[in-house]
C-alpha positions as CSV (number, residue, x, y, z in Angstrom):
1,X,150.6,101.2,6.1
2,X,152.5,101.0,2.7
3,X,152.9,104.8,1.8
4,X,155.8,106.7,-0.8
5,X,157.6,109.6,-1.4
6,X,155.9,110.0,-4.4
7,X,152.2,109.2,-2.7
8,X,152.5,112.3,-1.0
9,X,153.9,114.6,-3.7
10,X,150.4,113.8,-5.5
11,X,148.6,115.0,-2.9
12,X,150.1,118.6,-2.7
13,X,151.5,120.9,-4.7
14,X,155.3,121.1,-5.2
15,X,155.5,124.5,-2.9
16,X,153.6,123.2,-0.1
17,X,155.8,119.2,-0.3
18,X,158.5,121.5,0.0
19,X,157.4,123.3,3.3
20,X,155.7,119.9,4.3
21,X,160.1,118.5,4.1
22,X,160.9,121.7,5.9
23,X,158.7,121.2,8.6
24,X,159.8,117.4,8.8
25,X,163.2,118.2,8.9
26,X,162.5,121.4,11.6
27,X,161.2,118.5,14.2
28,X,158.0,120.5,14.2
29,X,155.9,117.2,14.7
30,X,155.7,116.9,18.2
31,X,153.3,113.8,18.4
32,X,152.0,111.0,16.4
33,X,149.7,107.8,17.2
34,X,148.4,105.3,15.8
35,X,145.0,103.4,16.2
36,X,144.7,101.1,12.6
37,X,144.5,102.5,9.6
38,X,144.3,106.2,11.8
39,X,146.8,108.0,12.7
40,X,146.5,111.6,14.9
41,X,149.3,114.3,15.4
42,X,150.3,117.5,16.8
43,X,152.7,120.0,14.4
44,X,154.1,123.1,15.5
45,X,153.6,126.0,13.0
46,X,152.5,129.7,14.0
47,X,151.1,127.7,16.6
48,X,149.9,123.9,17.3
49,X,147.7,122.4,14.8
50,X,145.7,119.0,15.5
51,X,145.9,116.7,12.5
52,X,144.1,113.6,11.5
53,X,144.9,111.2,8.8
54,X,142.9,107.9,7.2
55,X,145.0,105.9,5.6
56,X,141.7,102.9,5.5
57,X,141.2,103.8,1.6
58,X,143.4,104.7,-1.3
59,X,142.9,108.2,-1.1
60,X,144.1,109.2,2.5
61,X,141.7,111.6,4.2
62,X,143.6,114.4,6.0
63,X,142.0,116.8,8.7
64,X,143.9,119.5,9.8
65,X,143.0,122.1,12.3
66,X,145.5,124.8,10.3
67,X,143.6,127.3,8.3
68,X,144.9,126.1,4.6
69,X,142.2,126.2,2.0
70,X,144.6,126.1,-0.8
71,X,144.7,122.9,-3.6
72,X,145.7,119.1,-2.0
73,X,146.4,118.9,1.4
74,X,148.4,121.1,3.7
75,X,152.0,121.4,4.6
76,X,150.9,120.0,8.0
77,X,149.8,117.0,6.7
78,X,152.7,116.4,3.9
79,X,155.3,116.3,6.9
80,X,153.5,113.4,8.7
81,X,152.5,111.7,6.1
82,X,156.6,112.0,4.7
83,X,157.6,111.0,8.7
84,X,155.0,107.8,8.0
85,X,157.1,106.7,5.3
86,X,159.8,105.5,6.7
87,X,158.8,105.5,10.6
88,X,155.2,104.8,10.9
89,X,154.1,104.5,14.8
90,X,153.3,101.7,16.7
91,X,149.9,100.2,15.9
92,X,148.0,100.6,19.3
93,X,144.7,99.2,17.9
94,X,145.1,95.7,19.4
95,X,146.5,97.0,22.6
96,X,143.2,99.1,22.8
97,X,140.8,96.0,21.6
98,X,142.2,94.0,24.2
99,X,141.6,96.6,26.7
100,X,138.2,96.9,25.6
101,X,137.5,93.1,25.8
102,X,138.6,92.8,29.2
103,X,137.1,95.6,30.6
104,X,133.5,95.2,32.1
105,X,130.6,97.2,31.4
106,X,129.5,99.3,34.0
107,X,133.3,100.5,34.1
108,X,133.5,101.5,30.3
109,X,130.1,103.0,31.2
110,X,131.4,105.2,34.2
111,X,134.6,105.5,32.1
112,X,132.6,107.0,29.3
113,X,130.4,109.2,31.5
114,X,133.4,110.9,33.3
115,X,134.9,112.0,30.0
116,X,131.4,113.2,28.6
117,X,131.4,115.1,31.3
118,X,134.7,117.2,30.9
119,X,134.4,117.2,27.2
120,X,132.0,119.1,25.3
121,X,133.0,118.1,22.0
122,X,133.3,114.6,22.8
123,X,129.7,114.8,24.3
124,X,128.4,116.5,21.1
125,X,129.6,113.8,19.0
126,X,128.3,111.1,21.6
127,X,124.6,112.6,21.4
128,X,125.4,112.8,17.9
129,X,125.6,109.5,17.0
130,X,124.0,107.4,19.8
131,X,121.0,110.6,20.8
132,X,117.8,111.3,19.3
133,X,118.2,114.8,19.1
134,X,121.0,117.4,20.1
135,X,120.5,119.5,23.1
136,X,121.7,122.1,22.2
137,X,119.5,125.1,20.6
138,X,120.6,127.1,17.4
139,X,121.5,130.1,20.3
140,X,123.8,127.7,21.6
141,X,125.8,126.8,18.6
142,X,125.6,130.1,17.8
143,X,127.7,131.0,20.3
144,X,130.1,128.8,19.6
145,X,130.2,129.8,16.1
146,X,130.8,133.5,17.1
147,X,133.4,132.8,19.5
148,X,135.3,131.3,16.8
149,X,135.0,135.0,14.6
150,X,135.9,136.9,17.9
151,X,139.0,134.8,18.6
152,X,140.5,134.8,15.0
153,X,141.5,138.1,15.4
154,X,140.9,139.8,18.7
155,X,142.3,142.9,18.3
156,X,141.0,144.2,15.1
157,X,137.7,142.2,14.9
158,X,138.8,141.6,11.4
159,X,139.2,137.6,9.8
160,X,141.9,137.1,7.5
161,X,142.1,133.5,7.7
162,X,139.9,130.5,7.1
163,X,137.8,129.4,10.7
164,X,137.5,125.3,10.7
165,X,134.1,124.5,11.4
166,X,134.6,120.9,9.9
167,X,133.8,119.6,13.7
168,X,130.1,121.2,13.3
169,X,129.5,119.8,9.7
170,X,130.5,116.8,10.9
171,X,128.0,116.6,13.7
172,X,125.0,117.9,11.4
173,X,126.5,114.8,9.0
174,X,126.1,112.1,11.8
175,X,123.0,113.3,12.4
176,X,121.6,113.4,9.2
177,X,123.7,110.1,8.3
178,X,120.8,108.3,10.9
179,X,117.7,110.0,9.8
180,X,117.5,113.3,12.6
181,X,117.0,115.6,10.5
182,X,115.6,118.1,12.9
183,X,118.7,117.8,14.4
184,X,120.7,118.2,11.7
185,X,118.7,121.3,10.1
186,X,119.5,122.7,14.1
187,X,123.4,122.5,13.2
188,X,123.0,123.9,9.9
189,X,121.1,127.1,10.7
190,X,123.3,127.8,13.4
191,X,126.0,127.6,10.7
192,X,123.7,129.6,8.4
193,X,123.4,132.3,10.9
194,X,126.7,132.4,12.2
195,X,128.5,132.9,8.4
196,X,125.7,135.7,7.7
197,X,126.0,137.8,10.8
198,X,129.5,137.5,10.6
199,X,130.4,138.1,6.7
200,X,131.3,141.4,7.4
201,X,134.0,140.7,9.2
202,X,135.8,138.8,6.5
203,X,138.7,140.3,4.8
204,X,140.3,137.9,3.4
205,X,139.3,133.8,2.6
206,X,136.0,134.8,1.0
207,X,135.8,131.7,-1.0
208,X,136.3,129.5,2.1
209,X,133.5,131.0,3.7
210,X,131.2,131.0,0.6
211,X,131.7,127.4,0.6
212,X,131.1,126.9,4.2
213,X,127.9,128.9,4.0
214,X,126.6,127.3,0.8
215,X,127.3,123.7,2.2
216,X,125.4,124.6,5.5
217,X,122.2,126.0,3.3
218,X,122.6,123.0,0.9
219,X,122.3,121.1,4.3
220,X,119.7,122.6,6.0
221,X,117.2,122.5,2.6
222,X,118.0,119.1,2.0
223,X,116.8,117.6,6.1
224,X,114.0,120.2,6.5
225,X,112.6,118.6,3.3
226,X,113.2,115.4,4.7
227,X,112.6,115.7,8.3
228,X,108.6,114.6,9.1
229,X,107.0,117.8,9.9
230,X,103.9,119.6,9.3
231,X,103.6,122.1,6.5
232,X,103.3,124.8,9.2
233,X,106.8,124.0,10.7
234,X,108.4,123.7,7.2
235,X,106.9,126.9,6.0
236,X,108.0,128.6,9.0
237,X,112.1,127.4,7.8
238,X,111.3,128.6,4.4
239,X,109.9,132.5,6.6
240,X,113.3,132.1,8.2
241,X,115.3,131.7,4.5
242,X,112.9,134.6,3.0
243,X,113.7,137.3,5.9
244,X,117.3,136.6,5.4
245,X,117.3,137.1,2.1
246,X,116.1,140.6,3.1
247,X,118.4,141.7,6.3
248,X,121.4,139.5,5.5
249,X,124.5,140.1,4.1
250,X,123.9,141.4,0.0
251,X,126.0,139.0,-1.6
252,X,124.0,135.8,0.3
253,X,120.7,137.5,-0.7
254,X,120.1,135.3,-4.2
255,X,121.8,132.2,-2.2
256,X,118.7,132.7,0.6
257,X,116.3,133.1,-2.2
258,X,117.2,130.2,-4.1
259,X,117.2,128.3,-1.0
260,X,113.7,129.6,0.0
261,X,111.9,128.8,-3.2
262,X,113.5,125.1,-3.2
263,X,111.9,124.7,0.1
264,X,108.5,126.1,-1.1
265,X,108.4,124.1,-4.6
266,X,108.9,121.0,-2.1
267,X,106.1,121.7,-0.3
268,X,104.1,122.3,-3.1
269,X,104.8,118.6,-4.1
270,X,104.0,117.3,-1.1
């Protein structure tokens, strides 16, 4: 893992590599592994942020749970990716494939059952890649989604601060990555839905959550034009765009339009 000083000031700007050093310096990492070319860790800010890095390319890919929307990657990421440098972590990769080649099957199987059972995220991301179809309804995610609104800020039902919901685009992703596009239209309205009814909470972070709701719409046009259903079904998603562009949030009315009419010029041409 052959990473510089000067790899991770391009990466950031010069105010956040400075806070990234602070934070480095502070001890505020309080765990790191290694599996590869991935490494995952734990820093201690206003409070504990999960943080995953991909070092498998040139340009490393960092995920961080914090909610920084600014330019390059966070201050988060610069301090473990600056603790890398010098003191990268044990490689458990081998340790693990070794693991996995002497286990047998029906234990990796009960294995893997007992911690879909106690994880939800891990489950969604199981169905996700190896399911047909998600189980869970737009209601469902939906819930999830507003959860997220109602716990930024409890007390003043108010959002200053970006909400990650890079776990949900992911999962709409892997299912559209394998051709489920039902599935992954399912993922994007709930995300559609979830940014609309919640807009009006936003006070702060407005191009964060323009972004998120624009990718989500992209999203859900793109697999309900794909996904093989009847012109009924797809004119009832395009319904669905058209009446929020009426009882949604004003600014995301044209967005709804445009995203309704794309959807009725496809079916036009089909």
């Amino acid at each position: 893992m052959d990473l510089t000083e000067s790899d991770v000031r391009d990466r950031c700007t010069e105010a956040v590599y400075e806070r990234g050093e602070r934070y480095l310096a502070e001890g505020r990492i309080k765990r790191r592994s290694r599996f590869g070319e991935t490494v995952t860790a734990v820093v201690s800010g206003s409070r504990d942020y999960d943080l995953t890095l991909d070092h498998s390319t040139a340009d490393i890919e960092c995920q961080c749970s914090c909610p920084y929307d600014g330019p390059g990657i966070c201050k988060h990421a610069v301090a473990v990716l600056l603790s890398l440098v010098d003191d990268p972590p044990k490689d458990e990769g081998h340790h693990v494939e070794t693991t996995l080649d002497r286990a047998e099957a029906d234990e990796l199987r009960a294995f893997l059952r007992d911690e879909l059972a106690t994880d939800p995220s891990l489950r969604d991301r199981f169905v996700a890649r190896f399911g047909e179809s998600t189980p869970r309804s737009v209601d469902d995610l939906r819930t999830d989604i507003d959860g997220r609104f109602e716990e930024t800020n409890p007390e003043y039902a108010v959002v200053f601060e970006p909400i990650d919901f890079s776990d949900l685009f992911d999962l709409a992703s892997t299912f559209q990555s394998r051709g489920a596009y039902e599935s992954a239209a399912t993922v994007y309205r709930a995300l559609i839905e979830g940014l609309d009814d919640n807009m009006e909470l936003v006070d702060g972070s407005y191009d964060h959550f323009a972004r998120a709701f624009q990718r989500a719409l992209d999203g859900y046009v793109e697999c309900v034009g794909a996904a093989e259903i009847d012109a009924d079904e797809r004119s009832d998603h395009a319904q669905f765009l058209e009446e929020r562009a009426v009882s949604g949030t004003d600014f995301l009315h044209e967005r709804f339009d445009h995203a309704a009419t794309a959807l009725r010029e496809q079916m036009e041409t089909d």
